[in-house]
C-alpha positions as CSV (number, residue, x, y, z in Angstrom):
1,X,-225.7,-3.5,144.2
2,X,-228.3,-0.9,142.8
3,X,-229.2,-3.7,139.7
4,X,-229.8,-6.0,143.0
5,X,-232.0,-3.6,144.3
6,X,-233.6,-3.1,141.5
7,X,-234.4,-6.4,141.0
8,X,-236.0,-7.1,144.4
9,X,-238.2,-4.1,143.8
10,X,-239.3,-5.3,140.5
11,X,-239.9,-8.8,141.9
12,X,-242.3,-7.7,144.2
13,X,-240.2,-8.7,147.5
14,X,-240.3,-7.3,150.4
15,X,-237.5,-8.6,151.5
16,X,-233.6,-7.0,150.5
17,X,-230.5,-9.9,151.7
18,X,-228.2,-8.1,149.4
19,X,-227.4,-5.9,152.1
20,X,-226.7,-8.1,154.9
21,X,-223.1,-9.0,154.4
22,X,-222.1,-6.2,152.5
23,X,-223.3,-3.8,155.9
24,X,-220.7,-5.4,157.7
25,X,-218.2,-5.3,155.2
26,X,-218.3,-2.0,153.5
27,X,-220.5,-0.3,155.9
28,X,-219.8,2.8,154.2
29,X,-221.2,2.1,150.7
30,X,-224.1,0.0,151.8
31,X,-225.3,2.9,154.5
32,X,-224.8,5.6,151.6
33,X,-227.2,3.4,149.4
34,X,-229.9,2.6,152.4
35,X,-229.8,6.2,152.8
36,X,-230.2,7.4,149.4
37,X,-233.9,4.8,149.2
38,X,-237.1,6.4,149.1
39,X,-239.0,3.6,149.3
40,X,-239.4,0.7,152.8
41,X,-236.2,-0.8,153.2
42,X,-236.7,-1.2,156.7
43,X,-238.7,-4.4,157.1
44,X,-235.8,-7.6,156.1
45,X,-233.3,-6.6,159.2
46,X,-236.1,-5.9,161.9
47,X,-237.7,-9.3,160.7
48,X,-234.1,-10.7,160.7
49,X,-233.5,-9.4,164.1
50,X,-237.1,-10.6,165.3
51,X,-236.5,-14.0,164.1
52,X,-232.9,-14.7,166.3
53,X,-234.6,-12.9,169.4
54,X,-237.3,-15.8,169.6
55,X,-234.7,-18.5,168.5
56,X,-233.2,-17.4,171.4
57,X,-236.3,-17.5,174.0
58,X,-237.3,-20.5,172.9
59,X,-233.7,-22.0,173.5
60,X,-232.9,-20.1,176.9
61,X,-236.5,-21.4,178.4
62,X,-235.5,-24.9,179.3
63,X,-232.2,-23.3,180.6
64,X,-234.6,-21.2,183.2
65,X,-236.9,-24.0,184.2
66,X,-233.7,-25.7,184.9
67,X,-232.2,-23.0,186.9
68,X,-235.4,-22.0,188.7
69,X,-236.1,-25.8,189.4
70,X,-232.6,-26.2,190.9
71,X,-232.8,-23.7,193.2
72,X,-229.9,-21.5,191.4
73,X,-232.3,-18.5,191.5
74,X,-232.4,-18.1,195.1
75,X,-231.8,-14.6,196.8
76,X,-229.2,-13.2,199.0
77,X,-229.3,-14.4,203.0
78,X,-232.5,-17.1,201.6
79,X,-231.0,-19.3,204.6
80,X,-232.0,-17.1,207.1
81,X,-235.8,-17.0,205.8
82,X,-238.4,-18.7,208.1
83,X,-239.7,-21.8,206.6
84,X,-243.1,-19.9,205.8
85,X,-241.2,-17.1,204.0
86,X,-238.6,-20.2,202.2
87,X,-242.0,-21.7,201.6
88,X,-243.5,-18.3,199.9
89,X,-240.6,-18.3,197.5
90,X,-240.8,-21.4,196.1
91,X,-244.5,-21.1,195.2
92,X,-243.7,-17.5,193.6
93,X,-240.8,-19.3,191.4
94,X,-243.0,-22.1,190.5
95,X,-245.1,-19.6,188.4
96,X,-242.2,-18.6,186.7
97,X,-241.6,-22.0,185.0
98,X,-245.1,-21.6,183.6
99,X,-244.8,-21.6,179.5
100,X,-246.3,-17.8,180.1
101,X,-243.2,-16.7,181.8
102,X,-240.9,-18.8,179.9
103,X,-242.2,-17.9,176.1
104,X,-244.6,-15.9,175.8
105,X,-243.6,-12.6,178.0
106,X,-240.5,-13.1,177.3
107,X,-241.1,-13.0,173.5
108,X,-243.6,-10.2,173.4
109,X,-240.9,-8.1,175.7
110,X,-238.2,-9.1,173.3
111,X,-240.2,-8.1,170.0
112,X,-241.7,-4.8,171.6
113,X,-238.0,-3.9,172.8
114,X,-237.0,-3.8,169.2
115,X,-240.1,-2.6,167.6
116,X,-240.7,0.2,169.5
117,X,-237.0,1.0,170.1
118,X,-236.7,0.9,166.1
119,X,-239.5,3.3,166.0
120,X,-238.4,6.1,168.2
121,X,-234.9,6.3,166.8
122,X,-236.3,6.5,163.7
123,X,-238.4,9.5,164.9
124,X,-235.9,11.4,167.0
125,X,-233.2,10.7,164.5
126,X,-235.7,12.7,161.8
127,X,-236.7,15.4,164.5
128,X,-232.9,16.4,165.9
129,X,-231.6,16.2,162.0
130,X,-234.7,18.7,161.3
131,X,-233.6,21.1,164.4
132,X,-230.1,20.6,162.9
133,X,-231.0,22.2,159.4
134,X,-231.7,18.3,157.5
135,X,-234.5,17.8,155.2
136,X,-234.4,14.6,154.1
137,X,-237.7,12.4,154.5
138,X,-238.7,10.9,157.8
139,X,-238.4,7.7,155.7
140,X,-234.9,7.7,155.5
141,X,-234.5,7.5,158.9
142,X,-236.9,4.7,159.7
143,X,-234.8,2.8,157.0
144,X,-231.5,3.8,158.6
145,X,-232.5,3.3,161.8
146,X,-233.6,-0.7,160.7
147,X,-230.5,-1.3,159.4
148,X,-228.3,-0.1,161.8
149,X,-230.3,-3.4,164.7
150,X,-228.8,-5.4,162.0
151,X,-225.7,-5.5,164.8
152,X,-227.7,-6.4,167.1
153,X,-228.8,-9.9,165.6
154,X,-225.2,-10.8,166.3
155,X,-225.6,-10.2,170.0
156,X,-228.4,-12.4,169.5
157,X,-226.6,-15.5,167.8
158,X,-224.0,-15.2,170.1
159,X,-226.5,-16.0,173.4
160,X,-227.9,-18.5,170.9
161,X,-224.4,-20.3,170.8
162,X,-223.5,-19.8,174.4
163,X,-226.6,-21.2,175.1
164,X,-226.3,-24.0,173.2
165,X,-222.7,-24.8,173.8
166,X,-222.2,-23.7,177.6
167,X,-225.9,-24.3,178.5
168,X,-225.8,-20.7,180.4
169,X,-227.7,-17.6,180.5
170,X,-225.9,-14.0,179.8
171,X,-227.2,-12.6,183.0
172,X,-225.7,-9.2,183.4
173,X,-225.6,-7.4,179.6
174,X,-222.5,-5.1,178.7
175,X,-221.5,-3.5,181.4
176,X,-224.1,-3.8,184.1
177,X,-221.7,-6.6,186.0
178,X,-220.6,-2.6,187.8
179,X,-223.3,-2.0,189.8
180,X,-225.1,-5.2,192.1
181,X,-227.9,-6.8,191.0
182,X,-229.4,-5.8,194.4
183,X,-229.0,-1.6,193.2
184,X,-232.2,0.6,193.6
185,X,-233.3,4.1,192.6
186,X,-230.8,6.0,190.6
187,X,-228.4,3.1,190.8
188,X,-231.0,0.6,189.5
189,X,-231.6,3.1,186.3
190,X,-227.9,3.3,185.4
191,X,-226.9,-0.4,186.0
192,X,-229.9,-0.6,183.1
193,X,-228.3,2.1,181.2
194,X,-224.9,1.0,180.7
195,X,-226.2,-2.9,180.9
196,X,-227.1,-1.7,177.0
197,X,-223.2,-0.3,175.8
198,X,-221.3,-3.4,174.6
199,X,-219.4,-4.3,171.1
200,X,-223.1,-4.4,169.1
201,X,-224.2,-1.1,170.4
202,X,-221.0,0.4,169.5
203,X,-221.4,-0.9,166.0
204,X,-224.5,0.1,165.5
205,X,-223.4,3.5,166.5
206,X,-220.5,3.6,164.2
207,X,-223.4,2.8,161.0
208,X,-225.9,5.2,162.2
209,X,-222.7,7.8,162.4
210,X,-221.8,6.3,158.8
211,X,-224.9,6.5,157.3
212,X,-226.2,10.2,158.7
213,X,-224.2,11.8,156.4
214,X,-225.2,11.2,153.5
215,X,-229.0,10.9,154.6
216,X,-229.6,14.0,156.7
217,X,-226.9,16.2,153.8
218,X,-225.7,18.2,156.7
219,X,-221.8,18.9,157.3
220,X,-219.7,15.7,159.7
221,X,-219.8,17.6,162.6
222,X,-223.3,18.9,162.6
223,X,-224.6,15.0,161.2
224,X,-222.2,13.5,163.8
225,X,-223.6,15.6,166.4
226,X,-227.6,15.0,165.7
227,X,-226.6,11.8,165.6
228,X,-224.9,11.7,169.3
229,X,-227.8,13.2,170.8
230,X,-230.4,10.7,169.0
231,X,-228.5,7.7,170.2
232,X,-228.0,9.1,173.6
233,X,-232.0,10.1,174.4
234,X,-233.0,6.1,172.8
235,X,-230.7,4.8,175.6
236,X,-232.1,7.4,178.2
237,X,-235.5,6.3,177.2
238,X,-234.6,1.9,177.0
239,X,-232.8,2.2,180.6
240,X,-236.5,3.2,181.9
241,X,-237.8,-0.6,181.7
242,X,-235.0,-1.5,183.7
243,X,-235.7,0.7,186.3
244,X,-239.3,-0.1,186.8
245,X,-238.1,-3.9,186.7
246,X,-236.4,-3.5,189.3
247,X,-238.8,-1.4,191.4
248,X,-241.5,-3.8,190.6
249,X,-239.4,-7.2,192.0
250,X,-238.5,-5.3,194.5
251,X,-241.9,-4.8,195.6
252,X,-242.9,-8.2,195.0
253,X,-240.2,-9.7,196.9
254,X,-240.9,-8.3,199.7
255,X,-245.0,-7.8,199.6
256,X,-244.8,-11.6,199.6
257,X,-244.3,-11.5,202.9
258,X,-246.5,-9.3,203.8
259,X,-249.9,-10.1,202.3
């Protein structure tokens, strides 16, 4: 695998596939030997991952259109609605089958969720393994960190395949399906924070736990431990979007009506 390596370095590519299978397979060696790089390794599974995330806007958008178009969007108690207010609805949901609802926030959302998720992973994985007595490169864990969304291109061919087989949409990620749809304030924030734990994220747990010992050189426990707490402030921090989702259609929904 190192001759492999080697090979893509001295062929100019910025691109590493050698990885990709054998991540999933022996996890253990293929973490130890993105850990040990100290060059970019980082770009091939965010490009990867980039790649399946607009495969699968561009597949889900005629599924929307379809759903808004029949009506299968409508909210709770919309039969009690005055016909101005019915009326008010249907105008707001025919923006939303716009080609700027259907692809192009949606992309831009999906890219900037991993981009800048991959990003500040990377950087609180290199600040808590500092605090916890590391001193191995900030580079190593923006590689590290890259590697480990590799898990999450799976989630991604999966709604690809249900999308293409079942012709639905996976509306309620993980485990949000626990709190309503309808939830506000603090309950609106967690439904978004465990809406993020299912088998992927637990994967790509296990690899970053894998992989920080032998990049950060600290003992299990204390590379375990760093690890923990990155993982746990990324998700504190990706739950926020949820939250002000929610606040914001909220507020929509019901200035409608008003204004």
């Amino acid at each position: 695998m190192a001759t492999e390596n080697h090979n893509h370095k001295k062929n100019g590519s910025p691109f590493i596939f050698t990885w990709i299978l054998p991540l999933f397979i022996k996890p253990k060696k293929t973490t130890a030997e993105i850990a040990a790089q100290e060059k970019n390794v980082w770009l091939t599974p965010l490009v990867i991952v980039s790649v399946l995330a607009i495969i699968a806007v561009l597949i889900s958008a005629p599924i929307r259109r379809e759903a808004i178009q029949m009506g299968a969007t409508l909210p709770p108690n919309f039969e009690y609605y005055s016909q101005e207010q019915q009326q008010q609805f249907y105008e707001a949901q025919a923006t939303q089958t716009s080609p700027l609802f259907l692809y192009v926030f949606p992309i831009l959302g999906g890219l900037l969720k991993l981009w800048v998720s991959w990003f500040l992973l990377s950087v609180i994985l290199y600040l808590v393994f500092t605090i916890f007595g590391s001193r191995a490169s900030s580079l190593k864990s923006y590689n590290l960190a890259a590697w480990s969304f590799l898990p999450i291109g799976i989630r991604y061919v999966v709604q690809i395949l249900a999308m293409l087989f079942a012709r639905v949409q996976i509306t309620n990620p993980g485990l949000s399906g626990f709190i309503g749809a309808d939830a506000t304030g603090l309950a609106a924030y967690l439904r978004s924070f465990i809406g993020l734990i299912d088998v992927y994220l637990i994967f790509q747990i296990v690899l970053l736990f894998i992989g920080s010992i032998p990049l950060s050189g600290l003992a299990k426990t204390k590379a375990w431990l760093a690890t923990g707490i990155s993982v746990f402030m990324l998700m504190l921090l990706q739950a926020i979007p949820g939250l002000v989702s929610s606040m914001l259609s909220n507020l929509s929904f019901t200035s409608m009506f008003y204004f």
